[in-house]
PyMOL Python script that loads the backbone (N, CA, C, O; Angstrom):
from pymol import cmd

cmd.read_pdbstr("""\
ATOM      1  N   UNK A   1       9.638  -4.719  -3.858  1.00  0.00           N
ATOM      2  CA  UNK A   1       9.699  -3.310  -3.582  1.00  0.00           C
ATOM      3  C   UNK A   1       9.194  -3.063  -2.167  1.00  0.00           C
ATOM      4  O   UNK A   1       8.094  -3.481  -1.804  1.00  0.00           O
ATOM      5  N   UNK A   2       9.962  -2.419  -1.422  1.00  0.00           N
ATOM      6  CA  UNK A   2       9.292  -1.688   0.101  1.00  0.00           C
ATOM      7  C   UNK A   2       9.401   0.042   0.028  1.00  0.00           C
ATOM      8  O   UNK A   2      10.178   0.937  -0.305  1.00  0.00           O
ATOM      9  N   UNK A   3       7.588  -0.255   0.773  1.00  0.00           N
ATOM     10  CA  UNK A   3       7.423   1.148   0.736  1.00  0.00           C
ATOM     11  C   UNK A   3       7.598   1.458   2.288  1.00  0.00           C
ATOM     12  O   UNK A   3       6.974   0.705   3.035  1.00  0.00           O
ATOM     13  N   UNK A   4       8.189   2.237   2.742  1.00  0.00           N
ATOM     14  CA  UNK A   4       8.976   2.631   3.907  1.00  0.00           C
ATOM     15  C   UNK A   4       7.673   4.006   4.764  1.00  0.00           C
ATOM     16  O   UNK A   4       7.265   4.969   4.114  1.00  0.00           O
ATOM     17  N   UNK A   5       7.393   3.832   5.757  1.00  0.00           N
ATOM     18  CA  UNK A   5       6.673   5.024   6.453  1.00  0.00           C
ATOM     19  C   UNK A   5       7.342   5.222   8.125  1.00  0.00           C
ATOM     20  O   UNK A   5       7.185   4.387   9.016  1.00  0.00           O
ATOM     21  N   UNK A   6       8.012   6.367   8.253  1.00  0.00           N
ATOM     22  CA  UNK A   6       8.475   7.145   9.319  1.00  0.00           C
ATOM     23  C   UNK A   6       7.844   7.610   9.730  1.00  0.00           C
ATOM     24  O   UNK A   6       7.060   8.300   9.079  1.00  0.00           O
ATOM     25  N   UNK A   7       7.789   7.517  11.148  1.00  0.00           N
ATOM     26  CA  UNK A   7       7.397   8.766  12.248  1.00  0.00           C
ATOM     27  C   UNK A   7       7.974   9.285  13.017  1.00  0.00           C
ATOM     28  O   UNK A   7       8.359   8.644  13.994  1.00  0.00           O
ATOM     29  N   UNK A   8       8.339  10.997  12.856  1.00  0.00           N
ATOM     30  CA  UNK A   8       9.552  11.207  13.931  1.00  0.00           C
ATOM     31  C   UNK A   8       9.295  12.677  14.285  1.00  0.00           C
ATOM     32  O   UNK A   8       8.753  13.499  13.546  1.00  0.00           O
ATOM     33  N   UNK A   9       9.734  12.874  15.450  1.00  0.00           N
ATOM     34  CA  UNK A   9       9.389  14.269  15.975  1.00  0.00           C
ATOM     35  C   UNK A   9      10.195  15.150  15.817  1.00  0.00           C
ATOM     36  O   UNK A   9      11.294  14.874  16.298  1.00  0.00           O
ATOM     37  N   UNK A  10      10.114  16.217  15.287  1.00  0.00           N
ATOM     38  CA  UNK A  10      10.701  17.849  14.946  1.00  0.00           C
ATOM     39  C   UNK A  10      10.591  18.832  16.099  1.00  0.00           C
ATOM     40  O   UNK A  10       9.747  19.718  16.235  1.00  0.00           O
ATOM     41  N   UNK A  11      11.642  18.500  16.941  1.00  0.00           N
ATOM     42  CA  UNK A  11      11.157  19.675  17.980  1.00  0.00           C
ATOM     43  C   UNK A  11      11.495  20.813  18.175  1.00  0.00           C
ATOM     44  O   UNK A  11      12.654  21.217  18.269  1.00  0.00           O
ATOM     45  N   UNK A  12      10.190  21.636  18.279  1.00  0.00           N
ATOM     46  CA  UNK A  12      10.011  23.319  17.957  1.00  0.00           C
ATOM     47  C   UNK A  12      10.589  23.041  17.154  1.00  0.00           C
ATOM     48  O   UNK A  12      11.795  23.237  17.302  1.00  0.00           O
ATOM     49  N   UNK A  13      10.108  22.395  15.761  1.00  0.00           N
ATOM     50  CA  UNK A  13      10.159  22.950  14.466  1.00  0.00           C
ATOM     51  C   UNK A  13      12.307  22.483  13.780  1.00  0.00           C
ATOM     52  O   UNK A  13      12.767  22.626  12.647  1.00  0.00           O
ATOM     53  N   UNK A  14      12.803  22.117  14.671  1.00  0.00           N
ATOM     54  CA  UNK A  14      14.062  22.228  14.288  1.00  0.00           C
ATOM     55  C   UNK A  14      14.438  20.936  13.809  1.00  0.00           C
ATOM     56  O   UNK A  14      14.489  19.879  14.438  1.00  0.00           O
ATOM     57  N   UNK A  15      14.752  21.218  12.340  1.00  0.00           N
ATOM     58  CA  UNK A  15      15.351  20.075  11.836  1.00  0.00           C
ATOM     59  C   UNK A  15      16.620  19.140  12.258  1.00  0.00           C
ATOM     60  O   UNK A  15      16.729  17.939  12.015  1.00  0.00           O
ATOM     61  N   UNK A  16      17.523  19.942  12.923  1.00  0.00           N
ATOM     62  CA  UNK A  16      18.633  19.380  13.274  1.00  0.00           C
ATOM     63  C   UNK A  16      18.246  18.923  14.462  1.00  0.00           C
ATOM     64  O   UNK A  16      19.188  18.629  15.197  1.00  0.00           O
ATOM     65  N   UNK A  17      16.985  18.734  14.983  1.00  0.00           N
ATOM     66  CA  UNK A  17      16.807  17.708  15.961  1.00  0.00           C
ATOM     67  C   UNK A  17      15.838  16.817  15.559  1.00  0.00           C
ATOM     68  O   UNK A  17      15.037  16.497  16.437  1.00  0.00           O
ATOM     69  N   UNK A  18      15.710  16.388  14.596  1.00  0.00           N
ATOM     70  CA  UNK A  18      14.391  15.391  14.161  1.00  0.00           C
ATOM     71  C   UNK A  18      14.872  14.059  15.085  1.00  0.00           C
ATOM     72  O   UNK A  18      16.054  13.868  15.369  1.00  0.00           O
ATOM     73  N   UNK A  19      14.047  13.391  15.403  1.00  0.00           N
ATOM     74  CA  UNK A  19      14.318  12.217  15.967  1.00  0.00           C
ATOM     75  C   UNK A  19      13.214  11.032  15.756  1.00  0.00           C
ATOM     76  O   UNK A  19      12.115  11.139  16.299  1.00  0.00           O
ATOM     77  N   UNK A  20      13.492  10.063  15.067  1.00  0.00           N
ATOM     78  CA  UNK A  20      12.360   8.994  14.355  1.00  0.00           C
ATOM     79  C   UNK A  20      12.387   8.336  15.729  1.00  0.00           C
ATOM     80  O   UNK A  20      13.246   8.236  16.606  1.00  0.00           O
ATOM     81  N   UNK A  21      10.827   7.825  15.556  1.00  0.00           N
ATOM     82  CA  UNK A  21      10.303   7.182  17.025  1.00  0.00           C
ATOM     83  C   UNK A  21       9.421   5.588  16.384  1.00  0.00           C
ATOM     84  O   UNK A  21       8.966   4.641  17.026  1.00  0.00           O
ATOM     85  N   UNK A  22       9.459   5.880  14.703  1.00  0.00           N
ATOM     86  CA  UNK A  22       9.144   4.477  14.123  1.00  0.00           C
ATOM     87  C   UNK A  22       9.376   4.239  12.804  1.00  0.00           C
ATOM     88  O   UNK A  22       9.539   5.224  12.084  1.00  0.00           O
ATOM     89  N   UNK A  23       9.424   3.243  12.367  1.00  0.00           N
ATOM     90  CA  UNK A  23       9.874   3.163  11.303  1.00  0.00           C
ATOM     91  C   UNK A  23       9.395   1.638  10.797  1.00  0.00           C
ATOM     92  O   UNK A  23       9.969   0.633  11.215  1.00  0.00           O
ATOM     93  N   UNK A  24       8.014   1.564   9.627  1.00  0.00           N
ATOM     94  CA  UNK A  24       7.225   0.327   9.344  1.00  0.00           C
ATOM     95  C   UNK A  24       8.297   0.476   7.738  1.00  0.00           C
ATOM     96  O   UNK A  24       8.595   1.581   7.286  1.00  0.00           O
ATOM     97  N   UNK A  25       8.781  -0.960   7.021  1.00  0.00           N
ATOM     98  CA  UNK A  25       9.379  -1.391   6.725  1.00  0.00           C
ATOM     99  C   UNK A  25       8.039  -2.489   6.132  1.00  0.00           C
ATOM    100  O   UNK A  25       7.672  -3.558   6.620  1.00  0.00           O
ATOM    101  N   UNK A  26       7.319  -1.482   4.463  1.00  0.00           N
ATOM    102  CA  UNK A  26       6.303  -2.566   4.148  1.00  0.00           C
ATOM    103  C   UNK A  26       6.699  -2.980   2.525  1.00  0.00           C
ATOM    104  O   UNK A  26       6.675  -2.293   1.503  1.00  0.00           O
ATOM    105  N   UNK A  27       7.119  -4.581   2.781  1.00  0.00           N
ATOM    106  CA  UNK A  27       7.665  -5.268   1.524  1.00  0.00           C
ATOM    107  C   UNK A  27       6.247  -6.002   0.967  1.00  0.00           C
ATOM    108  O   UNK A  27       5.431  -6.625   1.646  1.00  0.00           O
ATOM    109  N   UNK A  28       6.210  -5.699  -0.654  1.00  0.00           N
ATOM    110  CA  UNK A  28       5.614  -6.607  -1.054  1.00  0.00           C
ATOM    111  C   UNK A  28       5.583  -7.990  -1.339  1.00  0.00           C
ATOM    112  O   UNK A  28       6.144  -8.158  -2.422  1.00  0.00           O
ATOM    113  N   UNK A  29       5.122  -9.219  -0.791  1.00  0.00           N
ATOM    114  CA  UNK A  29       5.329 -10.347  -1.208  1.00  0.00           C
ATOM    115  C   UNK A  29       4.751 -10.987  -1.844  1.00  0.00           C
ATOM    116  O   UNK A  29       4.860 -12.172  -1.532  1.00  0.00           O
ATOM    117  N   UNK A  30       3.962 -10.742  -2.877  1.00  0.00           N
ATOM    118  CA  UNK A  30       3.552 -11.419  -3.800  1.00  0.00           C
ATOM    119  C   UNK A  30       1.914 -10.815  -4.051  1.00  0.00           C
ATOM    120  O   UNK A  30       1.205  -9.909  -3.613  1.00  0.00           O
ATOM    121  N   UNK A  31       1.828 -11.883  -4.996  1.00  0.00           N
ATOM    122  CA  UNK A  31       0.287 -11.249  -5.715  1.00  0.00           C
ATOM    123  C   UNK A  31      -0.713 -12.312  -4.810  1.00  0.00           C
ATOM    124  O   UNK A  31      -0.670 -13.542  -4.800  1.00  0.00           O
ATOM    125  N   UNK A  32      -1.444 -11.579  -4.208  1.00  0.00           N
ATOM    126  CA  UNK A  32      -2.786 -12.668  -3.146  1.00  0.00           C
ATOM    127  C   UNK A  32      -4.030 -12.902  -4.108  1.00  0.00           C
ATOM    128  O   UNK A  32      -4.789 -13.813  -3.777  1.00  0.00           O
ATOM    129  N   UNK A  33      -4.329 -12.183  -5.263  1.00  0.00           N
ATOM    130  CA  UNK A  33      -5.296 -12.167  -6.157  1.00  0.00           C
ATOM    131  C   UNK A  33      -5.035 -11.233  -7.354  1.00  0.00           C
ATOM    132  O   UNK A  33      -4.107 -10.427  -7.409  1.00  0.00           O
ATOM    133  N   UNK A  34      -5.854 -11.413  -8.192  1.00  0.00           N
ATOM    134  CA  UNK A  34      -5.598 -10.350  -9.119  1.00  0.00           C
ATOM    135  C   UNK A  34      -6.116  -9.326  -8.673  1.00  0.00           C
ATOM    136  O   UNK A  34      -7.178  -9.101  -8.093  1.00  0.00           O
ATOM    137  N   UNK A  35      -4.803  -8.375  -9.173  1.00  0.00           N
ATOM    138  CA  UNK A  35      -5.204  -6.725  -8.339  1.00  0.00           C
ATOM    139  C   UNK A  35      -4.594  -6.437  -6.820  1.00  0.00           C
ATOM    140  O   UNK A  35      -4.211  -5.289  -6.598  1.00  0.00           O
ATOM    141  N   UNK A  36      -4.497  -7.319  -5.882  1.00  0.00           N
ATOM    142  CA  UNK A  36      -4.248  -7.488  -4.748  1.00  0.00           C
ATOM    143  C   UNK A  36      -2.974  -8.465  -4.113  1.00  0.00           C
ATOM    144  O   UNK A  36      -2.837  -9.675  -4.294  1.00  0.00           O
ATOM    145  N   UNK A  37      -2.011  -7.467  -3.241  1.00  0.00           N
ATOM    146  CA  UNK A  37      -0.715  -8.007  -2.730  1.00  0.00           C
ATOM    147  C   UNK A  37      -0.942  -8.471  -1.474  1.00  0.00           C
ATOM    148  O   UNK A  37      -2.030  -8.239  -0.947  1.00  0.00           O
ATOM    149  N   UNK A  38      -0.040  -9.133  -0.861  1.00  0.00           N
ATOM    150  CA  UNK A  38       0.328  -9.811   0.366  1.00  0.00           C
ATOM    151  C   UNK A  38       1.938  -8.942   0.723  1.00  0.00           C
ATOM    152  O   UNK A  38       3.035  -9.001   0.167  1.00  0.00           O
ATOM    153  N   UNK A  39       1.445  -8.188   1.870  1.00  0.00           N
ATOM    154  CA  UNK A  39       2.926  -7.609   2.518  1.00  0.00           C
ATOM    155  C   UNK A  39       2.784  -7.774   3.587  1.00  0.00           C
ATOM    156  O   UNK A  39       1.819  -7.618   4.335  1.00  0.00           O
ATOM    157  N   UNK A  40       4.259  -8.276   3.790  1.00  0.00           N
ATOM    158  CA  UNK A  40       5.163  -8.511   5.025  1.00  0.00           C
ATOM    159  C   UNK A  40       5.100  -6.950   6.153  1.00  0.00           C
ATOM    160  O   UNK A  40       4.630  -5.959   5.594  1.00  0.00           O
ATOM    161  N   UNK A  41       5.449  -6.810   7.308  1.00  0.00           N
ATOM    162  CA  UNK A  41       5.434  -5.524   8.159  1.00  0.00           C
ATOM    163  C   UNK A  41       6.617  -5.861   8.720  1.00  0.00           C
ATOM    164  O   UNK A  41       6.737  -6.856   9.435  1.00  0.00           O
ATOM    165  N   UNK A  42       7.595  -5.043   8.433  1.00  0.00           N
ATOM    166  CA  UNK A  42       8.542  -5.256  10.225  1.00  0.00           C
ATOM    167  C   UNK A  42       8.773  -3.762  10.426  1.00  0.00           C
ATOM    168  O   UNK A  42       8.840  -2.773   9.696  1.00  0.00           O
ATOM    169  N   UNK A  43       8.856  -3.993  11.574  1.00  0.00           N
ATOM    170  CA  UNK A  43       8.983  -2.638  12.699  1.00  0.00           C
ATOM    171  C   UNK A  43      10.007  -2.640  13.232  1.00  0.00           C
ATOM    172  O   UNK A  43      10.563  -3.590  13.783  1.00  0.00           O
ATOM    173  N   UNK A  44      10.477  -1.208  13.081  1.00  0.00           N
ATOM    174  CA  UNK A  44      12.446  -0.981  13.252  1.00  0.00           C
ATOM    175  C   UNK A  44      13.402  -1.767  13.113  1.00  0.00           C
ATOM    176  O   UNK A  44      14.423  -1.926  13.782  1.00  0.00           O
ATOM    177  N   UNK A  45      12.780  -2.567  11.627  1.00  0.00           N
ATOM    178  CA  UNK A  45      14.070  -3.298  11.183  1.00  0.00           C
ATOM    179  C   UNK A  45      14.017  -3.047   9.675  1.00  0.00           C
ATOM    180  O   UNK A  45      13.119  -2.424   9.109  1.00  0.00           O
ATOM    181  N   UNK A  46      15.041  -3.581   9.112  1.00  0.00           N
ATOM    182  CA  UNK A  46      14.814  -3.720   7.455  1.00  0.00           C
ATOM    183  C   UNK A  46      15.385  -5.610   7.222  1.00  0.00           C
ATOM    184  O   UNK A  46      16.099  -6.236   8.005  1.00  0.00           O
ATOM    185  N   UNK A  47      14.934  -5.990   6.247  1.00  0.00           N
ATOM    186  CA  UNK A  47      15.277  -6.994   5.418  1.00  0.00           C
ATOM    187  C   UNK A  47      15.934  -7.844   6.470  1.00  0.00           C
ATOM    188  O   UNK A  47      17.157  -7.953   6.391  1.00  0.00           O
ATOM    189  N   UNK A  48      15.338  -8.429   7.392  1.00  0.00           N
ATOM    190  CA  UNK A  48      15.368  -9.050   8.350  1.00  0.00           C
ATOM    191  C   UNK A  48      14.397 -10.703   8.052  1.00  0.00           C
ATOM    192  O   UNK A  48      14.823 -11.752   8.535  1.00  0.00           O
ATOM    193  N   UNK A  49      13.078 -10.653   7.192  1.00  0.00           N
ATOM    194  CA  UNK A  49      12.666 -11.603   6.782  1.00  0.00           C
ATOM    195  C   UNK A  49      11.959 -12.135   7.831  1.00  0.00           C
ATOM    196  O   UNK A  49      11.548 -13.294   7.887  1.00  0.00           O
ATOM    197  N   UNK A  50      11.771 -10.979   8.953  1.00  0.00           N
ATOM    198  CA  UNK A  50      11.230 -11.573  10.002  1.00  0.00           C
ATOM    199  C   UNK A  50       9.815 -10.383  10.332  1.00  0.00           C
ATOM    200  O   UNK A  50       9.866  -9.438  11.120  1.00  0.00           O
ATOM    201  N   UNK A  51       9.136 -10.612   9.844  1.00  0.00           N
ATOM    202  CA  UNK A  51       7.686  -9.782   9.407  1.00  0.00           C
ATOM    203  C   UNK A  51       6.792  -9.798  10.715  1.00  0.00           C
ATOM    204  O   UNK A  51       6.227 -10.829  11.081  1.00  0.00           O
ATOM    205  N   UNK A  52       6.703  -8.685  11.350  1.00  0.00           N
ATOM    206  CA  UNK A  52       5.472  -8.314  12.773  1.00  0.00           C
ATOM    207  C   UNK A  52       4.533  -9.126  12.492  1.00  0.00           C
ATOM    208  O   UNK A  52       4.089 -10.091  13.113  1.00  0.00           O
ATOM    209  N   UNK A  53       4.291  -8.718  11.618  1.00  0.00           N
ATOM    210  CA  UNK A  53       2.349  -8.895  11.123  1.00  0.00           C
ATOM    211  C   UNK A  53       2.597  -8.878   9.360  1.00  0.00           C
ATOM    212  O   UNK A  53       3.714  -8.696   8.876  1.00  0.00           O
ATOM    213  N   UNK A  54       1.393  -9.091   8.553  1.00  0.00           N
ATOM    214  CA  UNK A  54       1.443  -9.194   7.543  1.00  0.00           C
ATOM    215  C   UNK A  54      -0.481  -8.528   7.130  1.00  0.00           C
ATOM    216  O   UNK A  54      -1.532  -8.705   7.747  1.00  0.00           O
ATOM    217  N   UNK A  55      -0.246  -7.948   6.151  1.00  0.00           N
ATOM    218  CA  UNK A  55      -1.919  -7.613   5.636  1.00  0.00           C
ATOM    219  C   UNK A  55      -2.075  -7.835   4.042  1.00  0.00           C
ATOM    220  O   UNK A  55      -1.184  -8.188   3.270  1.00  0.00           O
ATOM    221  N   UNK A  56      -3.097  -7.613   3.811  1.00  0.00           N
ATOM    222  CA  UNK A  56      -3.815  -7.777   2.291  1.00  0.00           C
ATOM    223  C   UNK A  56      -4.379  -6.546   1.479  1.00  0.00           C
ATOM    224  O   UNK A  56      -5.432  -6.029   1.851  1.00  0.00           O
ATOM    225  N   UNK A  57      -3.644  -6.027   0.285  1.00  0.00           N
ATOM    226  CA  UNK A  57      -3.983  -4.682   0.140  1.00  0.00           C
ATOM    227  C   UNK A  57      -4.290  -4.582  -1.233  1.00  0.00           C
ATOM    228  O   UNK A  57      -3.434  -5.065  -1.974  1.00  0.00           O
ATOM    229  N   UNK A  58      -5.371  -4.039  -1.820  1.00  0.00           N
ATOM    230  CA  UNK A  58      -5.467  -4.203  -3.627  1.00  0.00           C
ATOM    231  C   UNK A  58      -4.573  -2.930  -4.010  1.00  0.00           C
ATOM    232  O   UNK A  58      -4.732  -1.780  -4.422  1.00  0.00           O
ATOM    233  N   UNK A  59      -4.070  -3.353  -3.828  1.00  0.00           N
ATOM    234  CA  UNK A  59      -2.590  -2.057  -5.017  1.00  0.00           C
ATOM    235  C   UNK A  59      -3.792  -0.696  -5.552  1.00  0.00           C
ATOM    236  O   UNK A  59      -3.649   0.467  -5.175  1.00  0.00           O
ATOM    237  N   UNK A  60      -4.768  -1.088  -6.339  1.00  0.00           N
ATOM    238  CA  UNK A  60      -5.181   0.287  -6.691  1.00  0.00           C
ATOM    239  C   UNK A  60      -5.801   1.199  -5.586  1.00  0.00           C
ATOM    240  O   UNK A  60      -6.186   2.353  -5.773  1.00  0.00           O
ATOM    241  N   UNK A  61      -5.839   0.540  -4.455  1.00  0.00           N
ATOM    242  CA  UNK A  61      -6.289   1.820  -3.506  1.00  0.00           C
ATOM    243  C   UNK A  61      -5.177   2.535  -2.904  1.00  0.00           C
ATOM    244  O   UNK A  61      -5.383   3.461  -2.120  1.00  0.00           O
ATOM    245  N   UNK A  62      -4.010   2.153  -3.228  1.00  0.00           N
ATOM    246  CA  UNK A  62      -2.815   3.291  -3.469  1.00  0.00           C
ATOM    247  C   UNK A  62      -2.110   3.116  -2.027  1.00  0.00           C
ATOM    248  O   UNK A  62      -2.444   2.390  -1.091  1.00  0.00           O
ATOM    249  N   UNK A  63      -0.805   4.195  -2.173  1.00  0.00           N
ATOM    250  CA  UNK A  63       0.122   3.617  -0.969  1.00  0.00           C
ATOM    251  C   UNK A  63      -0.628   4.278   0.124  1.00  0.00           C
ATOM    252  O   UNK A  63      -1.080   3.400   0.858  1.00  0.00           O
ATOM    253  N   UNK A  64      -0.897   5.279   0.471  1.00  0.00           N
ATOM    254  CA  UNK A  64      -1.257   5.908   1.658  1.00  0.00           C
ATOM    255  C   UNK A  64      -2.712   4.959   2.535  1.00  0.00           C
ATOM    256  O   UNK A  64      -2.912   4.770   3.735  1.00  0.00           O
ATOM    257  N   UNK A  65      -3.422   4.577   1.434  1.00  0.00           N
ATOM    258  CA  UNK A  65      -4.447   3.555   2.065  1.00  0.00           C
ATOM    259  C   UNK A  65      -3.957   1.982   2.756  1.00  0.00           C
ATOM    260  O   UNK A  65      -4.455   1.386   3.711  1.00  0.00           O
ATOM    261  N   UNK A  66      -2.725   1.569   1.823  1.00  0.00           N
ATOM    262  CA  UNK A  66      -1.713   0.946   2.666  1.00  0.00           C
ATOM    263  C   UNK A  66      -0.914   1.189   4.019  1.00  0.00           C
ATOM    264  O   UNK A  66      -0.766   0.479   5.014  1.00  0.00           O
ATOM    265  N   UNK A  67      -0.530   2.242   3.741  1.00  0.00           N
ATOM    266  CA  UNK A  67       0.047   3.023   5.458  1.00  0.00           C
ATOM    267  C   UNK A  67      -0.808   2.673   6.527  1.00  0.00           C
ATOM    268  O   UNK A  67      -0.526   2.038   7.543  1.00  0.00           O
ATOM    269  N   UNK A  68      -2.339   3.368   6.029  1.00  0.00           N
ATOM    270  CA  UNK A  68      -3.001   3.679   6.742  1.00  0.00           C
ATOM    271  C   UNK A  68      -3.478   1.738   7.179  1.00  0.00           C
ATOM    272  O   UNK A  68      -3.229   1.651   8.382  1.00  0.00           O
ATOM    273  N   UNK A  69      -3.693   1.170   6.976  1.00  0.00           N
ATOM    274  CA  UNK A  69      -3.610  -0.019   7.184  1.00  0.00           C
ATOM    275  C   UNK A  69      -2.880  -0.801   7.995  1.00  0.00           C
ATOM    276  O   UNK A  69      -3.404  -1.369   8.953  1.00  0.00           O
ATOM    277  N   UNK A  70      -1.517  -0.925   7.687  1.00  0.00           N
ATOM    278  CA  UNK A  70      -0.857  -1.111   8.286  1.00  0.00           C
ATOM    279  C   UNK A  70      -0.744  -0.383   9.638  1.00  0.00           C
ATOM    280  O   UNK A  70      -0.401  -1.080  10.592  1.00  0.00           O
ATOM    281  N   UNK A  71      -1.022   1.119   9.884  1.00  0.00           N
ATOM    282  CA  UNK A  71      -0.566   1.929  11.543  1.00  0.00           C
ATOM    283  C   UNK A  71      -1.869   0.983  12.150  1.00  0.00           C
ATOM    284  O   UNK A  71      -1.697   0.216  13.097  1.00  0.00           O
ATOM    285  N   UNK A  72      -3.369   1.173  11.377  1.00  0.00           N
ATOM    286  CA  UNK A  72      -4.633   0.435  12.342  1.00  0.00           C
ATOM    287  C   UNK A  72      -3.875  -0.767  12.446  1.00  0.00           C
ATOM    288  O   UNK A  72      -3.909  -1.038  13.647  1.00  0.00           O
ATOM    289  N   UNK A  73      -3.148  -1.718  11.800  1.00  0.00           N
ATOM    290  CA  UNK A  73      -3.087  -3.251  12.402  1.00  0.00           C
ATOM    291  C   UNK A  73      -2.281  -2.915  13.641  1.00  0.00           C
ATOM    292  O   UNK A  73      -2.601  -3.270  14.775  1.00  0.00           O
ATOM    293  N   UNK A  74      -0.899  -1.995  13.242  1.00  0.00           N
ATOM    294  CA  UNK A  74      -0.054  -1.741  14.716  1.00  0.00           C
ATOM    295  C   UNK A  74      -0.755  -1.553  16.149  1.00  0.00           C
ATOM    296  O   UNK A  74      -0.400  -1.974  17.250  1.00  0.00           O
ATOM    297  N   UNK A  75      -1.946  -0.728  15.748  1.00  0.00           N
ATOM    298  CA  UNK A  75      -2.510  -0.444  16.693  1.00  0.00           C
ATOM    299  C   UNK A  75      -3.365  -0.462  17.427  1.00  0.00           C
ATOM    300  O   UNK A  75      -3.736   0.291  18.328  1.00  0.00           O
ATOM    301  N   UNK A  76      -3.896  -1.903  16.789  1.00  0.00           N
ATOM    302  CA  UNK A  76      -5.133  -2.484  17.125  1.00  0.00           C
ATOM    303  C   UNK A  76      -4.525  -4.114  16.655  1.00  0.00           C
ATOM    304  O   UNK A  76      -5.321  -4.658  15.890  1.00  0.00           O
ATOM    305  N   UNK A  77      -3.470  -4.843  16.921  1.00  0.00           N
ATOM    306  CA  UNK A  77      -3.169  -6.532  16.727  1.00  0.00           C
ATOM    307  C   UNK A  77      -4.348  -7.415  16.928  1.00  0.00           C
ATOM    308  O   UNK A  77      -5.090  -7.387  17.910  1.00  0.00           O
ATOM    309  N   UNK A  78      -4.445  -8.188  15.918  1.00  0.00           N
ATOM    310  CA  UNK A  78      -5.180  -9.340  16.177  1.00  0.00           C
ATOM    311  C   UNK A  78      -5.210 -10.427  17.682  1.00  0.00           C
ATOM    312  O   UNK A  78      -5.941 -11.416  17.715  1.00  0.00           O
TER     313      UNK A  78
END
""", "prot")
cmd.dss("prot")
cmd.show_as("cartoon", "prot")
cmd.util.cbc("prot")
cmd.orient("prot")
């Protein structure tokens, strides 16, 4: 399953100009522990199999704590 997070700008508010400026593409790959996944990242691609970065996330702290994870790795790389 991939959970998909967009970022795109609405300018002055107008939908018929939205324009995405990113797009993280986060697949789960497997179980890293009990309770806890291993996902893949790619950035402005899909199902490419070719993963930015990768992180470690316990599923019950939910998707948005995942997002949020994933934008700090974007934006701070090892």
């Amino acid at each position: 399953m991939t959970l998909r997070v967009k970022i795109e700008i609405v300018p002055f508010g107008n939908e018929d100009k939205v324009r995405e400026i990113r797009r993280f593409n986060i697949s789960n790959l497997g179980n890293y522990d009990l309770g806890t996944s291993f996902y893949g990242v790619e950035v402005d691609k899909y199902k490419s199999h070719e993963y930015d970065f990768t992180v470690v996330h316990k599923r019950s702290d939910g998707a948005e704590a995942l997002a949020n994870k994933v934008l700090e790795r974007f934006l701070a790389p090892e």
